[in-house]
C-alpha positions in Angstrom: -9.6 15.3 -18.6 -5.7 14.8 -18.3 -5.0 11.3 -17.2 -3.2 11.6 -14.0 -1.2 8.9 -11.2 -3.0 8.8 -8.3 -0.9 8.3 -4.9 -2.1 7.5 -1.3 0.1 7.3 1.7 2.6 9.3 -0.6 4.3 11.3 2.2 6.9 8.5 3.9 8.4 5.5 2.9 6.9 3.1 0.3 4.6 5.8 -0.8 6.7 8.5 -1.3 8.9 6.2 -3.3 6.5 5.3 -5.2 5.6 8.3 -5.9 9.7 8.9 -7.1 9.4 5.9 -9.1 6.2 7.0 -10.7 7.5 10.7 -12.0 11.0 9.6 -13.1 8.7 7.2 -15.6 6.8 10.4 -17.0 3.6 9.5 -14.6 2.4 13.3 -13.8 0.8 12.3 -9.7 -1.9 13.5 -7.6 -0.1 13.2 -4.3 -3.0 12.0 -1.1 -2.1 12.1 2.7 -3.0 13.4 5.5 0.5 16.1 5.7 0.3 18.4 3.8 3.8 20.2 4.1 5.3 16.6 3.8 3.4 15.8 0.4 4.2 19.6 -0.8 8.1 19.1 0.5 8.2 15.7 -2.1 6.0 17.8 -4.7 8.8 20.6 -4.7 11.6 18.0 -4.9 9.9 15.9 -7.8 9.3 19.3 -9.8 12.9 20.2 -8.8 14.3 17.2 -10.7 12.8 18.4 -14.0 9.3 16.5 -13.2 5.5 17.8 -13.8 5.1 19.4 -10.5 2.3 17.2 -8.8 -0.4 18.1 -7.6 -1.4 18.3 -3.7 -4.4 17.1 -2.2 -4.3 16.6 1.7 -7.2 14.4 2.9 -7.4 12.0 5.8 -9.0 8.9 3.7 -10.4 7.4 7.3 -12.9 9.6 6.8 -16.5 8.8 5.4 -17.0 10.9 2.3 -13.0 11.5 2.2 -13.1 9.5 -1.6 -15.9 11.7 -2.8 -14.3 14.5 -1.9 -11.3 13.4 -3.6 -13.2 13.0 -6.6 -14.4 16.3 -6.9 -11.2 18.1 -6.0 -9.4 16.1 -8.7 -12.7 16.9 -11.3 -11.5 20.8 -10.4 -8.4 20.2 -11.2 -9.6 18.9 -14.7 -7.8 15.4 -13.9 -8.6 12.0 -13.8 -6.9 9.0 -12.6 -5.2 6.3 -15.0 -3.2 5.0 -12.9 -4.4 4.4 -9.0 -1.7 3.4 -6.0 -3.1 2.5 -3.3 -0.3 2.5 -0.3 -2.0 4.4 2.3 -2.9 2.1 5.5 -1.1 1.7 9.0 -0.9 -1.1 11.8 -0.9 -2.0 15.3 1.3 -4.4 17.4 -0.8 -6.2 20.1 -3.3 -8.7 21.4 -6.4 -7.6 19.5 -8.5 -7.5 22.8 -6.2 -5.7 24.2 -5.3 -2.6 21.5 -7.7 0.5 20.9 -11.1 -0.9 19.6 -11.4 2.4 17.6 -8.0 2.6 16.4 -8.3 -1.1 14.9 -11.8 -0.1 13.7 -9.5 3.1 11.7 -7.1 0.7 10.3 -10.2 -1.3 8.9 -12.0 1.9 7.5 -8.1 2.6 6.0 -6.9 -0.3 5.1 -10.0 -1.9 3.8 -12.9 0.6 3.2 -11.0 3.6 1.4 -8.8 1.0 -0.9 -11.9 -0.4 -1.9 -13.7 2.5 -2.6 -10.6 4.1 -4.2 -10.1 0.8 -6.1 -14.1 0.9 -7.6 -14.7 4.4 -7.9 -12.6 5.3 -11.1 -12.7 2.2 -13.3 -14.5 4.1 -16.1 -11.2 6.2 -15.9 -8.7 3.3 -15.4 -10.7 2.1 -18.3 -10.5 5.2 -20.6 -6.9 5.5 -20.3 -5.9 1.6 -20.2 -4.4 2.1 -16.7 -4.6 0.6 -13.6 -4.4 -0.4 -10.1 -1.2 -0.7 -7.6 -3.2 -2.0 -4.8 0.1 -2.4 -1.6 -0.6 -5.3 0.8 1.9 -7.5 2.7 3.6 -10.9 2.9 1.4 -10.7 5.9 -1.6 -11.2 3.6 -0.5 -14.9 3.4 -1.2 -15.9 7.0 -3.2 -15.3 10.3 -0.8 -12.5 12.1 -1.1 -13.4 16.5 -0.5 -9.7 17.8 -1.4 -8.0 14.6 -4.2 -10.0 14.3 -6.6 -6.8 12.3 -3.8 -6.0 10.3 -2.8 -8.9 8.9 -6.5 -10.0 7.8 -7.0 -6.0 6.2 -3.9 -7.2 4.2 -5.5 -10.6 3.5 -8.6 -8.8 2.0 -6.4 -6.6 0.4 -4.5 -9.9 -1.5 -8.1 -11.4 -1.8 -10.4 -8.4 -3.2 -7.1 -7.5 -5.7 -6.5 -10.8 -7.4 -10.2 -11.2 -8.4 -10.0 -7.9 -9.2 -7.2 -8.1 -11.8 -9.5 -11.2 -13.1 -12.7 -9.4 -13.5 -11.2 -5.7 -15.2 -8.9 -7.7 -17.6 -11.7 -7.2 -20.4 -11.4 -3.8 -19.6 -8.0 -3.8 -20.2 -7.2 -2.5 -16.8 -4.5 -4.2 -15.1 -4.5 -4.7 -11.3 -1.2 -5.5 -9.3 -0.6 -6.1 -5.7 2.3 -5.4 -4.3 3.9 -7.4 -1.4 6.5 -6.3 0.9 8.4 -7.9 3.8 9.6 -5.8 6.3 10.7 -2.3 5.2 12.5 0.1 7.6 9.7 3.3 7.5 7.5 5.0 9.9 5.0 2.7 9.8 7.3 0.1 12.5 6.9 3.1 14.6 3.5 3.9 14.4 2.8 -0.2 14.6 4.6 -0.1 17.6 8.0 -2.4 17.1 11.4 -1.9 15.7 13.2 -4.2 12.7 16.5 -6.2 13.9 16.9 -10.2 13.9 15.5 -12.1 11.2 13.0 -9.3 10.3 15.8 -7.2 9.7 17.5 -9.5 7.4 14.5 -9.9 5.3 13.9 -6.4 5.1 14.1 -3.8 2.0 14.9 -0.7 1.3 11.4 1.5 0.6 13.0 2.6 -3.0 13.7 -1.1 -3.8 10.3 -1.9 -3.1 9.0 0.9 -5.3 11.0 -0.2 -8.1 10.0 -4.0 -8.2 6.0 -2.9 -8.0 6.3 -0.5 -10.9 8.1 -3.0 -12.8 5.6 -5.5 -12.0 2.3 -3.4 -12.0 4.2 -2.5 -15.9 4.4 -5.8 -16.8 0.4 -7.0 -15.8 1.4 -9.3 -13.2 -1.2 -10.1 -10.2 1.3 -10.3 -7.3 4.4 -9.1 -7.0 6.3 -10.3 -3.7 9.4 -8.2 -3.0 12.6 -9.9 -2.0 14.0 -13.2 -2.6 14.1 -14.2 0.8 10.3 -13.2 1.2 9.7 -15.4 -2.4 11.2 -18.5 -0.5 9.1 -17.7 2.8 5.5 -17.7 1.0 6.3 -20.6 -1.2 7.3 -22.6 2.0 4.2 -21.9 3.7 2.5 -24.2 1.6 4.3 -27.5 3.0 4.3 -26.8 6.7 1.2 -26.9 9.1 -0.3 -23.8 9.6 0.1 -24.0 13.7 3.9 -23.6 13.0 4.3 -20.4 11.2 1.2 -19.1 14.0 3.4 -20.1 16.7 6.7 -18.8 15.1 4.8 -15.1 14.0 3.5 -14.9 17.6 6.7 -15.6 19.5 8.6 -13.2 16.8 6.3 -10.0 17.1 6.0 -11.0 21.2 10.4 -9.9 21.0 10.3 -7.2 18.3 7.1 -5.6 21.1 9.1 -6.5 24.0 12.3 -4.5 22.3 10.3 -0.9 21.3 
């Protein structure tokens, strides 16, 4: 079957830019979300600028059985993955007693179930065409989030599961990259429930930037790429300070950015 990019969470922000990134390389996409006229709006524009038109496959991967039948709409369409990015996931600002038990529960079946099942379900393919895996996590990954408590450990498991990952595929010669961002002006601050000004803002990216340094490093094999400079320095310095500072700091920092939406 023709080897395809696959592309979740492709219809906003870091997705959609990845998927940008991906087609201006030659990558012919599958494009996954749960809009469909935003994923066919960035299918038309891709084909516009001389692109293989992608292909469209709306599906709401929260759902039990949503990878499967993934699977087989992408076996009708006589494709199969080489390439898979997985971007789609969302979060919630909030004391974790206090936020939607249901909606956390989502983010969990999101952020953790379908990335994993996406991740595991087309080795053989990844394997076949010497691709790979763009697994998108978080600097969060690197430390317990106060008031976006579920999130931050989906992205920890995320970091986690995709580093021994890239370890045990390497034989295969399937190479697994996970991509961190800092803060990123998108929808997801809105759906999340805070806004990006201070020093958030200062650390933060443009979604295209971030696209562009985790192709370049999911190109070049490398297990984690951490976007920015500034969000370099800030992992590396969590190593030398005690872990109740950067708790207090994150919980006093998201407590303004919720007390500013």
């Amino acid at each position: 079957m023709r080897p395809v990019t696959l592309v979740t969470g492709a219809s906003a922000g870091i997705g959609a830019e990845l998927a940008r990134v991906f087609a201006v390389h030659g990558h012919e996409l599958v494009l996954v979300a749960r809009r469909a006229e935003r994923l066919t709006a960035l299918a038309d524009e891709i084909a516009a600028a001389g692109h293989t038109r992608p292909i469209v496959l709306p599906a709401d991967l929260e759902s039990t059985g949503a990878v499967a039948a993934l699977a087989a709409s992408l076996t009708a369409h006589g494709v199969e993955p080489a390439v898979v990015v997985n971007n789609a996931g969302f979060g919630l600002m909030g004391a974790a007693a206090e936020l939607s038990h249901a909606e956390q529960l989502a983010m969990i079946d999101l952020n953790i179930r379908a990335l994993t099942e996406l991740s595991l379900t087309f080795v053989d393919s990844l394997t076949r065409h010497r691709g790979g895996l763009l697994n998108v996590a978080s600097v969060v990954a690197f430390m317990p989030g106060p008031r976006m408590a579920v999130y931050c450990a989906t992205k920890a498991y995320v970091l986690s599961f995709s580093q021994a990952l890239h370890q045990e595929l390497a034989g295969r010669g399937v190479r697994v990259t996970t991509l961190c961002p800092g803060p990123v002006a998108t929808e997801f601050q809105s759906r999340a429930g805070f806004r990006l000004d201070g020093p958030q803002g200062l650390l933060a990216l443009p979604a295209r930037r971030v696209a562009e340094i985790g192709y370049r490093g999911f190109v070049r094999g490398k297990r984690v790429v951490i976007a920015g400079f500034g969000n370099r320095i800030a992992v590396a310095l969590l190593r030398f300070v005690p872990s109740a500072l950067p708790l207090a700091l994150l919980d006093r920092g998201m407590g303004r950015m919720a007390h500013r939406t």
